[in-house]
PDB file of the backbone (N, CA, C, O) and the ligand in Angstrom, with CONECT records:
HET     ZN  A 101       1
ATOM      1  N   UNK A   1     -92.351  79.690  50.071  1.00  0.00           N
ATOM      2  CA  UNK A   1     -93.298  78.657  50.489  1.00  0.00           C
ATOM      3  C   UNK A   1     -94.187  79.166  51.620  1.00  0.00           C
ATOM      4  O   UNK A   1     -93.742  79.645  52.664  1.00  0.00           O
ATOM      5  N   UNK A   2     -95.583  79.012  51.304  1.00  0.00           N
ATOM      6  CA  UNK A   2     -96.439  79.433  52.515  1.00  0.00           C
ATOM      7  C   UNK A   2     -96.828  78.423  53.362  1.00  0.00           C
ATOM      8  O   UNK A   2     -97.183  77.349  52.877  1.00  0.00           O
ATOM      9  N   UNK A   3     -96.818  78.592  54.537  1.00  0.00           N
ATOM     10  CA  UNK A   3     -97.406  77.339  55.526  1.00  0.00           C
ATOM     11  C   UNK A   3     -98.534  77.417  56.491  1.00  0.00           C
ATOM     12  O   UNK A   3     -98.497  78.512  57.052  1.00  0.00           O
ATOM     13  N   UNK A   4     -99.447  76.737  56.870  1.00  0.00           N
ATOM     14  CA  UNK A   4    -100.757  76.862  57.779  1.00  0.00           C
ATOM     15  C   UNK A   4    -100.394  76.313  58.707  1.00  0.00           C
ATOM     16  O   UNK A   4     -99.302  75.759  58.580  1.00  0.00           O
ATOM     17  N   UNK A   5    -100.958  76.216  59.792  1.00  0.00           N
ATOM     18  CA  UNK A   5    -101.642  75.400  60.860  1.00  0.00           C
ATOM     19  C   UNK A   5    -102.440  74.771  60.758  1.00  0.00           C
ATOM     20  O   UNK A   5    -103.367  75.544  60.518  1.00  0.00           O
ATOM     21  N   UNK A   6    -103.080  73.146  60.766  1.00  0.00           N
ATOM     22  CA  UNK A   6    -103.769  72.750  60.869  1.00  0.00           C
ATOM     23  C   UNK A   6    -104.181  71.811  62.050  1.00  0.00           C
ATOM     24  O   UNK A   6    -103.464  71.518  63.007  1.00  0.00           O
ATOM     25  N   UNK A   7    -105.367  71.420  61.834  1.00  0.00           N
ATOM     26  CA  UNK A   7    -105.427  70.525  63.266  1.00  0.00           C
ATOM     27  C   UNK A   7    -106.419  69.295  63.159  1.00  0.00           C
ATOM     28  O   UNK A   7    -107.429  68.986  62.528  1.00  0.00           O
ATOM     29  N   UNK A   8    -105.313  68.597  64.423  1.00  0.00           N
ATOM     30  CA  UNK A   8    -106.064  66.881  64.602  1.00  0.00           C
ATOM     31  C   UNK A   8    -106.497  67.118  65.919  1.00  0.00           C
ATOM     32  O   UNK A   8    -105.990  67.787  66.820  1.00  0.00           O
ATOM     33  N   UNK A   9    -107.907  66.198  65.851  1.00  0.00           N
ATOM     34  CA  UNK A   9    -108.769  66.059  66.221  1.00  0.00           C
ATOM     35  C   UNK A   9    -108.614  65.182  67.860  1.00  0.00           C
ATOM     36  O   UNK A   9    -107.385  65.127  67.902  1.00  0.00           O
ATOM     37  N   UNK A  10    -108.856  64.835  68.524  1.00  0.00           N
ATOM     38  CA  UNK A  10    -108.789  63.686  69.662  1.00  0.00           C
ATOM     39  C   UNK A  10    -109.396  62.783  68.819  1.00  0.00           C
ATOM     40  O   UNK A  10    -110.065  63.084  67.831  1.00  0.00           O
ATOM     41  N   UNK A  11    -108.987  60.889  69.503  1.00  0.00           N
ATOM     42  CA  UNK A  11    -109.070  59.888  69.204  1.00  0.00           C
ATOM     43  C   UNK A  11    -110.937  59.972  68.769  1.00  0.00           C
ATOM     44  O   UNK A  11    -111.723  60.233  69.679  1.00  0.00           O
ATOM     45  N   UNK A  12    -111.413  59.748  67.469  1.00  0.00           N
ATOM     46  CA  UNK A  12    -112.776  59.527  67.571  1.00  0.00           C
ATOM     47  C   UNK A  12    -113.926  60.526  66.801  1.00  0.00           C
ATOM     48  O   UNK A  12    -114.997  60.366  66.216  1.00  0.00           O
ATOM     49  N   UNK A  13    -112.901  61.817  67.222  1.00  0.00           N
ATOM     50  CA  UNK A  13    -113.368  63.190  67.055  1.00  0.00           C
ATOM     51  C   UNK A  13    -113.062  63.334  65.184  1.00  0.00           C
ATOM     52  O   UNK A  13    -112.181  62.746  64.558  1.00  0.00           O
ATOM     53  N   UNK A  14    -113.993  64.198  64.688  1.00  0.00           N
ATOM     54  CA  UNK A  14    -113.939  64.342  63.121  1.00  0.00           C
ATOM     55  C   UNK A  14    -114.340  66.231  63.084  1.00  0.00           C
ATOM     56  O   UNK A  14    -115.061  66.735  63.945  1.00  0.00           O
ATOM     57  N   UNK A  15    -113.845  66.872  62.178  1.00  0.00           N
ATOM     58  CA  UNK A  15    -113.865  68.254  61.954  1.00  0.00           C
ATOM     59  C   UNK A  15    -115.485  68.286  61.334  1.00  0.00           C
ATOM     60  O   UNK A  15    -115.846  69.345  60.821  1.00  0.00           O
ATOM     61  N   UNK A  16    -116.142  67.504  61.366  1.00  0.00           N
ATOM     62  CA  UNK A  16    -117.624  67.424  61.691  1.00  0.00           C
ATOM     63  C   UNK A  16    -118.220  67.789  63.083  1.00  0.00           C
ATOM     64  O   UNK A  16    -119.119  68.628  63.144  1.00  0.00           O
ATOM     65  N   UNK A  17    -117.780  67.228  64.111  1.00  0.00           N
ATOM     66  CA  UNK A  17    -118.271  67.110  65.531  1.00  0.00           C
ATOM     67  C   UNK A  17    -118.144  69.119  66.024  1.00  0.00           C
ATOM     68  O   UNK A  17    -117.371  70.073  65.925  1.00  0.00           O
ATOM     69  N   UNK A  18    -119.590  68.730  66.594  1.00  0.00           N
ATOM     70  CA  UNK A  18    -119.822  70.312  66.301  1.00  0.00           C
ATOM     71  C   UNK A  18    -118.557  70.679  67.587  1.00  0.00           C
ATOM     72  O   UNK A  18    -117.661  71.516  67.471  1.00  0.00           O
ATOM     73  N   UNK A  19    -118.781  69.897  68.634  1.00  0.00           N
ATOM     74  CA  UNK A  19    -117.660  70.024  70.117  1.00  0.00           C
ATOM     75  C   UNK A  19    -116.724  69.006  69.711  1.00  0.00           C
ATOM     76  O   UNK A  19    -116.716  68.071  70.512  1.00  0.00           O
ATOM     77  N   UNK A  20    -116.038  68.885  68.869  1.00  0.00           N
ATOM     78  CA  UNK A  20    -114.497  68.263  68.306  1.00  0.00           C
ATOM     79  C   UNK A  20    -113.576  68.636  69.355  1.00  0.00           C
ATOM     80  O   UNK A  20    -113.887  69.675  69.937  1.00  0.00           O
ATOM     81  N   UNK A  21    -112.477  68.033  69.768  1.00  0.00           N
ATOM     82  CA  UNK A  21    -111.450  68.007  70.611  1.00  0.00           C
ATOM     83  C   UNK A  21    -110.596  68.145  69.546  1.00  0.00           C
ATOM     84  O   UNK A  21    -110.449  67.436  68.550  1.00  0.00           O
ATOM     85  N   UNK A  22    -109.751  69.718  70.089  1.00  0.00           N
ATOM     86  CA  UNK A  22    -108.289  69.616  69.316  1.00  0.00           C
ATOM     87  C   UNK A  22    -107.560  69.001  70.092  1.00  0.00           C
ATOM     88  O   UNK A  22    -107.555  69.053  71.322  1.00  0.00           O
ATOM     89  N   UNK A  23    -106.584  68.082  69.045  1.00  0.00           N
ATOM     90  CA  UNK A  23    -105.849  67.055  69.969  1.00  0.00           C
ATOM     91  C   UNK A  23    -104.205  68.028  69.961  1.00  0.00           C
ATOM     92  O   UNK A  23    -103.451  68.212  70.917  1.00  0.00           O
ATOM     93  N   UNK A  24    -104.072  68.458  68.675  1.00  0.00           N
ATOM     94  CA  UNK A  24    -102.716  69.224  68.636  1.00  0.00           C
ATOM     95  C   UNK A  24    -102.244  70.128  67.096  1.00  0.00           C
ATOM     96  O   UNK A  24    -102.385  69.431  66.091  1.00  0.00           O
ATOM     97  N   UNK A  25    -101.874  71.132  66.916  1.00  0.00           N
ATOM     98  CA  UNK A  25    -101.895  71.628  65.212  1.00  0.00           C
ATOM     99  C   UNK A  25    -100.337  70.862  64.923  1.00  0.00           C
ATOM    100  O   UNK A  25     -99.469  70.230  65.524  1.00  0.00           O
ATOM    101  N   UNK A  26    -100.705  71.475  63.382  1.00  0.00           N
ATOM    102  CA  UNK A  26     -99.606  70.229  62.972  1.00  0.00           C
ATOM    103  C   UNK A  26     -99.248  71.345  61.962  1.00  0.00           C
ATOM    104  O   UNK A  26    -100.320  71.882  61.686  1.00  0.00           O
ATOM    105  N   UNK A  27     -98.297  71.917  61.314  1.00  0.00           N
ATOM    106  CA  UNK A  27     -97.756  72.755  60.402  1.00  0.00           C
ATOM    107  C   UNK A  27     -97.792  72.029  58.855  1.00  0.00           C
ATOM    108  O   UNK A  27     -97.073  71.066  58.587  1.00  0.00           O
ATOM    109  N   UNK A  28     -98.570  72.530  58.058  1.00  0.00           N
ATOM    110  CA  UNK A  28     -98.973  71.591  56.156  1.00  0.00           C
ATOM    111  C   UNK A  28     -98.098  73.290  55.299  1.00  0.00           C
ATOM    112  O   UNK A  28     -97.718  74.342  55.812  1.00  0.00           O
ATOM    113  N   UNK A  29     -98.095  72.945  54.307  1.00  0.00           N
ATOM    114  CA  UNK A  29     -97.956  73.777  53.023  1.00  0.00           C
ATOM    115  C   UNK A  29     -99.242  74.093  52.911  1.00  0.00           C
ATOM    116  O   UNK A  29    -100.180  73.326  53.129  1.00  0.00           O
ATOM    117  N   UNK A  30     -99.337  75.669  52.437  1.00  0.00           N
ATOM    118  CA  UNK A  30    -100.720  75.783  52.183  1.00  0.00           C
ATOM    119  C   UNK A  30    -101.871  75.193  51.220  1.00  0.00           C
ATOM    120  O   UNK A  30    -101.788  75.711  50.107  1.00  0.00           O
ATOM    121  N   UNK A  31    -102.904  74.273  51.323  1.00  0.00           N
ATOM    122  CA  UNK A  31    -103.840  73.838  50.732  1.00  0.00           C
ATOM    123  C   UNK A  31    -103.294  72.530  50.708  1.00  0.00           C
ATOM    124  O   UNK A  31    -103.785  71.924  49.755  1.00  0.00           O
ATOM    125  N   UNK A  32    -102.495  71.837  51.338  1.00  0.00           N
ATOM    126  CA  UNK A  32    -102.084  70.645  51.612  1.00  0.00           C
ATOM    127  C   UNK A  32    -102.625  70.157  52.992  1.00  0.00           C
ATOM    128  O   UNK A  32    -102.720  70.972  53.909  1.00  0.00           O
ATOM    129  N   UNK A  33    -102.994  68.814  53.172  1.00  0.00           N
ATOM    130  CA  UNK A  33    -103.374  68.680  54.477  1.00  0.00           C
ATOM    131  C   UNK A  33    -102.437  67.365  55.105  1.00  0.00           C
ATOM    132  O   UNK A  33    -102.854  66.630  56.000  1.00  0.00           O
ATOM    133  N   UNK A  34    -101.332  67.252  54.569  1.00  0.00           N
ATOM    134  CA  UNK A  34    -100.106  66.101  55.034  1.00  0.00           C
ATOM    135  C   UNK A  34     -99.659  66.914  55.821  1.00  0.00           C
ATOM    136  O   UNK A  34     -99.692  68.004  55.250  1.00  0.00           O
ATOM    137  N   UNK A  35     -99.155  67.043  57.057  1.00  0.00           N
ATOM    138  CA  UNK A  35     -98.808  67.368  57.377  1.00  0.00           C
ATOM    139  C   UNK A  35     -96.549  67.438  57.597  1.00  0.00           C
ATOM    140  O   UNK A  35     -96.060  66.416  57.117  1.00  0.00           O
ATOM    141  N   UNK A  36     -95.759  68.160  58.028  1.00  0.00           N
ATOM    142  CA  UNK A  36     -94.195  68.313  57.525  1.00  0.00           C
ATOM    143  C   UNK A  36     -94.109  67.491  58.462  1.00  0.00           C
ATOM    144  O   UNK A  36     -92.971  67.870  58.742  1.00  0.00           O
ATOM    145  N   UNK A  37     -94.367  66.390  59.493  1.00  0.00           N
ATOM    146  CA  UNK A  37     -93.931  65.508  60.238  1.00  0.00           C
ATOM    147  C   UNK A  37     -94.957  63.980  59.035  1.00  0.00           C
ATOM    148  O   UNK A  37     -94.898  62.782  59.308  1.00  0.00           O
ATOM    149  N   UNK A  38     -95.345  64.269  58.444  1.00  0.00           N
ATOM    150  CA  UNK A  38     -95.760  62.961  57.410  1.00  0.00           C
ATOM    151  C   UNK A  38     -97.267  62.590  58.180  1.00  0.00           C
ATOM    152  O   UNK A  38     -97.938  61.616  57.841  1.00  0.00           O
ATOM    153  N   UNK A  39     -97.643  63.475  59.195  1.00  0.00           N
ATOM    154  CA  UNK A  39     -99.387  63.066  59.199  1.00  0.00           C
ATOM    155  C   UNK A  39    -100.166  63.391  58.073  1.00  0.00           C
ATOM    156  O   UNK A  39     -99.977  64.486  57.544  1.00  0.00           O
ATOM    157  N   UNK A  40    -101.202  62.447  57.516  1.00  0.00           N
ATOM    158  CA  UNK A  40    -102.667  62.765  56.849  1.00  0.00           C
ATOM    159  C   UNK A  40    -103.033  63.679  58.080  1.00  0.00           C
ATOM    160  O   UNK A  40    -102.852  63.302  59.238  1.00  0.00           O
ATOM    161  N   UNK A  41    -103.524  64.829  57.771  1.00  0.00           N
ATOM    162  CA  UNK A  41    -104.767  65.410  58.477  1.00  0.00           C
ATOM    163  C   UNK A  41    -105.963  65.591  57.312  1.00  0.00           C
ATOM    164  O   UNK A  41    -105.937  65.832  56.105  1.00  0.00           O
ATOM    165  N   UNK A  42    -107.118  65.329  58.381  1.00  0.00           N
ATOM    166  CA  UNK A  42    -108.630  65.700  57.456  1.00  0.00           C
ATOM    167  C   UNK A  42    -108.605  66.767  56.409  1.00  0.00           C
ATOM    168  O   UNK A  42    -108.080  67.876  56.515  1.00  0.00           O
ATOM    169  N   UNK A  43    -108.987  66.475  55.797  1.00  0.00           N
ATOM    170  CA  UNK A  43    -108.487  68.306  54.565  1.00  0.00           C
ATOM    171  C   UNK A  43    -109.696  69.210  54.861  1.00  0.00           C
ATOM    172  O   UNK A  43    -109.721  70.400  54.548  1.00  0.00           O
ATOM    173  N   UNK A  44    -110.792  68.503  55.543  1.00  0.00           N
ATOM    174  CA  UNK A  44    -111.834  69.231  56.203  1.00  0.00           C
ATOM    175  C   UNK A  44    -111.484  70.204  57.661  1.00  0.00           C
ATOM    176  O   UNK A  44    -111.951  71.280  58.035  1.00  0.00           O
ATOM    177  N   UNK A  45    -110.547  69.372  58.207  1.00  0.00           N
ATOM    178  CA  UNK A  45    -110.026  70.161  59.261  1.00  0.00           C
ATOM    179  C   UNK A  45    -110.072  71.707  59.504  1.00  0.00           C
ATOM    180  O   UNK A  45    -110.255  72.458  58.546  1.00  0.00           O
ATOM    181  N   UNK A  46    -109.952  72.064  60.435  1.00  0.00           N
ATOM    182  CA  UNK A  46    -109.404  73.819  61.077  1.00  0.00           C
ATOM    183  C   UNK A  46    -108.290  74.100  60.678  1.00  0.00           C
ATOM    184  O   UNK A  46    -107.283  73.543  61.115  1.00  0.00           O
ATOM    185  N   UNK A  47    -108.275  74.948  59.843  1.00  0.00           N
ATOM    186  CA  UNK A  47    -106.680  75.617  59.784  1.00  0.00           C
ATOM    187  C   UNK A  47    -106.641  77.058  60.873  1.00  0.00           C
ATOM    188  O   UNK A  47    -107.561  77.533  61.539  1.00  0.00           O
ATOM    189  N   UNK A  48    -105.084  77.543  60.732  1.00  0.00           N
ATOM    190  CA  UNK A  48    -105.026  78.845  60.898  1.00  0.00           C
ATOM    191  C   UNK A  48    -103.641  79.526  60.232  1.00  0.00           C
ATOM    192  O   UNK A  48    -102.669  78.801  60.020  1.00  0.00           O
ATOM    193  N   UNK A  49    -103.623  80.188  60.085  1.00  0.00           N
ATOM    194  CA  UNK A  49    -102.205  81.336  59.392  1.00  0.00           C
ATOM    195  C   UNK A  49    -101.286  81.083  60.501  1.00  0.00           C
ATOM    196  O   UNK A  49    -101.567  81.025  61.698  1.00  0.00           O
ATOM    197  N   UNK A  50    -100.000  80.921  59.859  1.00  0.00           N
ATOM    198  CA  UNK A  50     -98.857  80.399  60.777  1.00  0.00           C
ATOM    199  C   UNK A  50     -98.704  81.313  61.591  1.00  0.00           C
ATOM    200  O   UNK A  50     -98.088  81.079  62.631  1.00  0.00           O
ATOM    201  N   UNK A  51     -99.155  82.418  61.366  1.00  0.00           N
ATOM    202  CA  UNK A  51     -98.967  83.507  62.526  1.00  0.00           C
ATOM    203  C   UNK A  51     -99.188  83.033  63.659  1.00  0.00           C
ATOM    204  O   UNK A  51     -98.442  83.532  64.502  1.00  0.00           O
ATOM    205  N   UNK A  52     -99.633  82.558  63.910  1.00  0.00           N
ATOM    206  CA  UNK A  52    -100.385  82.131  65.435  1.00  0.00           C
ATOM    207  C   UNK A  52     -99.411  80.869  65.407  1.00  0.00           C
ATOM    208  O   UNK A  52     -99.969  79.801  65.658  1.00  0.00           O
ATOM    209  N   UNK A  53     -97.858  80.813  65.106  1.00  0.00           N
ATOM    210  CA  UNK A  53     -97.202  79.982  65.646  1.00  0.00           C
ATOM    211  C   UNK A  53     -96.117  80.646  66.492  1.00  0.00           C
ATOM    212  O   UNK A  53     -95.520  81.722  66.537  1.00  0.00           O
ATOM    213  N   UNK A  54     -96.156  79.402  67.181  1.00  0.00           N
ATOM    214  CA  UNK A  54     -95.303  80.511  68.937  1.00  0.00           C
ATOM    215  C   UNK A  54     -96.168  81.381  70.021  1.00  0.00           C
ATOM    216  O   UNK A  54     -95.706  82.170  70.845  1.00  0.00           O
ATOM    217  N   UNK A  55     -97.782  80.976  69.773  1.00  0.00           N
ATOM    218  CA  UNK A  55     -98.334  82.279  70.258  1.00  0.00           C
ATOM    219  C   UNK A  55    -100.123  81.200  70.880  1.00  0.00           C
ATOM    220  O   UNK A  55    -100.864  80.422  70.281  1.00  0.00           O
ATOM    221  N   UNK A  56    -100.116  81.603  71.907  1.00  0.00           N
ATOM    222  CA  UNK A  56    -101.285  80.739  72.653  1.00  0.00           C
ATOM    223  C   UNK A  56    -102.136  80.122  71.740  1.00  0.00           C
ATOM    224  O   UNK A  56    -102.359  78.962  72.086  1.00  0.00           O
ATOM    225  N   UNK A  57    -102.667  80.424  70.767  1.00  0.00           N
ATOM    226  CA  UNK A  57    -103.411  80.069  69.648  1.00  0.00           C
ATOM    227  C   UNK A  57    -102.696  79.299  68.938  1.00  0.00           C
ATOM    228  O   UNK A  57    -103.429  78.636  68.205  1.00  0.00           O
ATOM    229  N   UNK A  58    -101.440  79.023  68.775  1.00  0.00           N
ATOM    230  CA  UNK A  58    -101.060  78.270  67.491  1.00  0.00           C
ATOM    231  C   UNK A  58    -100.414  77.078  69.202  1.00  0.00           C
ATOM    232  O   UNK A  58     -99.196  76.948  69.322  1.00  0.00           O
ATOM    233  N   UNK A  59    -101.105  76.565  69.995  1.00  0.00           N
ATOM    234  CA  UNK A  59    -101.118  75.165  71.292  1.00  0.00           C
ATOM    235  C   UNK A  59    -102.014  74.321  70.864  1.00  0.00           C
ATOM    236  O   UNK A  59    -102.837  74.458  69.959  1.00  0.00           O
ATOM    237  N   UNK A  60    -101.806  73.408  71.585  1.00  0.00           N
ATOM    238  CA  UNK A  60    -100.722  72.534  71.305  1.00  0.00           C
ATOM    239  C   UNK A  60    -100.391  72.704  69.883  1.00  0.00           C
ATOM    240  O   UNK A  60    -101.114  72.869  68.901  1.00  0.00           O
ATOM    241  N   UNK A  61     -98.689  72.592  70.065  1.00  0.00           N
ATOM    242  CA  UNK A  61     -98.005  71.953  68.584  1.00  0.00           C
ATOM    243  C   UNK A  61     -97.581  70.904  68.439  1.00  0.00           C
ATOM    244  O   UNK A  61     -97.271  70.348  69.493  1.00  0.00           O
ATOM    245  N   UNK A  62     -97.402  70.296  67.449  1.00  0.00           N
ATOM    246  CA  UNK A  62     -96.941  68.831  67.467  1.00  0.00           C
ATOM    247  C   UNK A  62     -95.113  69.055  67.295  1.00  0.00           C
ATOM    248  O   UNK A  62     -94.691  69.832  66.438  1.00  0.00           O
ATOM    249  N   UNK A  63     -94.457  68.528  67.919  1.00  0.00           N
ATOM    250  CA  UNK A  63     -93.276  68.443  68.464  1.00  0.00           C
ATOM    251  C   UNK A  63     -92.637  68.403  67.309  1.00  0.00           C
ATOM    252  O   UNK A  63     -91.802  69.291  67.137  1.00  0.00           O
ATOM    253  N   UNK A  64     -92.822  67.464  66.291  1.00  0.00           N
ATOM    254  CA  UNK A  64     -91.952  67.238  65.390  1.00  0.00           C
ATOM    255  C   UNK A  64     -92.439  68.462  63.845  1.00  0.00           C
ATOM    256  O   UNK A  64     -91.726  68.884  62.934  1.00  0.00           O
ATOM    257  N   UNK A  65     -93.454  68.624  64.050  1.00  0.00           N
ATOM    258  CA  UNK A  65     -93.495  69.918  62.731  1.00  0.00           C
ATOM    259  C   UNK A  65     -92.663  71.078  62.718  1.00  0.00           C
ATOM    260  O   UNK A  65     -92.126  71.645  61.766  1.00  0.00           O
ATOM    261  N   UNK A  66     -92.642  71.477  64.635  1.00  0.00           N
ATOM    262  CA  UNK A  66     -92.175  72.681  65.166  1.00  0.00           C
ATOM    263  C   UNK A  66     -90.851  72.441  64.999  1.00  0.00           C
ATOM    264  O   UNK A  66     -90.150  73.451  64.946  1.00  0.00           O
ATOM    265  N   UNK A  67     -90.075  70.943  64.857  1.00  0.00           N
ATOM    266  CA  UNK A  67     -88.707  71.537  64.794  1.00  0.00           C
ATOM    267  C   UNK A  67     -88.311  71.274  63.017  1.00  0.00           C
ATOM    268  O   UNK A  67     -87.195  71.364  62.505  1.00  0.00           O
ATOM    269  N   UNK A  68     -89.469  70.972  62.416  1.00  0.00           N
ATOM    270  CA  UNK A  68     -88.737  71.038  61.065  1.00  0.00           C
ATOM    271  C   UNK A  68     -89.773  72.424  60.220  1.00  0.00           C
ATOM    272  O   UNK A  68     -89.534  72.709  59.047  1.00  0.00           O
ATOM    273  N   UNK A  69     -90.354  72.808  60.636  1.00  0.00           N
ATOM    274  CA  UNK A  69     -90.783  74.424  60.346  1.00  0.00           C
ATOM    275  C   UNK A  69     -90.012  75.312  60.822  1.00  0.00           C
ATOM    276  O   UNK A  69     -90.330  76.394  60.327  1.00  0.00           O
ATOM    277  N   UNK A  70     -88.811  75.457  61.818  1.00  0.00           N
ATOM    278  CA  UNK A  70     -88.103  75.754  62.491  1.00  0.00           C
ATOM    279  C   UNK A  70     -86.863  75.844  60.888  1.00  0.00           C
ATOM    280  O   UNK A  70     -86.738  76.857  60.200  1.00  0.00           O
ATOM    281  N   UNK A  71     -86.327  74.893  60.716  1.00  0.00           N
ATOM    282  CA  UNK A  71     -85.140  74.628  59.614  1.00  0.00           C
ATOM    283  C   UNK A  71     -85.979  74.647  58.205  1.00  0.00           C
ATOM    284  O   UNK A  71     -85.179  74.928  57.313  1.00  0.00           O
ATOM    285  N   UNK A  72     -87.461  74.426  57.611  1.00  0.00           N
ATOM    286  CA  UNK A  72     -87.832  75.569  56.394  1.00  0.00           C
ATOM    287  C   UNK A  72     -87.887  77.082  56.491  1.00  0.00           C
ATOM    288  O   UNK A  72     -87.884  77.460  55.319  1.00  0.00           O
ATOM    289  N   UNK A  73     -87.945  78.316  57.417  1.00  0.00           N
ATOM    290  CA  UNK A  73     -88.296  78.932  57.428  1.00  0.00           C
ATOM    291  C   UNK A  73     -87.076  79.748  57.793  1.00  0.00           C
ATOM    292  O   UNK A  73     -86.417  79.582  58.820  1.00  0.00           O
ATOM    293  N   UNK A  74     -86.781  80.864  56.620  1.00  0.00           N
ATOM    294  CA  UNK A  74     -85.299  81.284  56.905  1.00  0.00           C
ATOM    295  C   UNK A  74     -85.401  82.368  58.085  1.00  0.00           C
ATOM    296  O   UNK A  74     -84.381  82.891  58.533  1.00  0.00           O
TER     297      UNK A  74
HETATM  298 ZN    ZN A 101     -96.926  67.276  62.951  1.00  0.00          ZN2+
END
């Protein structure tokens, strides 16, 4: 199973807004935009390669993806 990073926006903010506020990434299956804690994220959204999880670039995380990407990932 492959997994991304994706990301929500601050209250208001849309992956339109050229200065969008990341509010926090959220860990999806790749080309999925639900996120493994049960958020909708925009499917327009920012992704990034899970690589950049654990690592200044993959900040804020959302609390609850990180501990169940934690128990998918052998
Ligand atoms: Zn999440």
């Amino acid at each position: 199973m492959q997994y991304e990073m994706r990301a929500e926006y601050a209250e208001g903010d849309s992956p339109q807004d050229r200065n969008a506020r990341l509010e926090v990434w959220h860990m999806t299956r790749v080309n999925e935009s639900t996120a493994l804690c049960g958020r909708d994220l925009d499917p327009a959204a920012l992704t990034q390669s899970s690589d950049a999880w654990g690592t200044p670039a993959g900040q804020p995380l959302c609390h609850a993806c990180g501990a169940l990407y934690i128990h998918q990932v052998p």
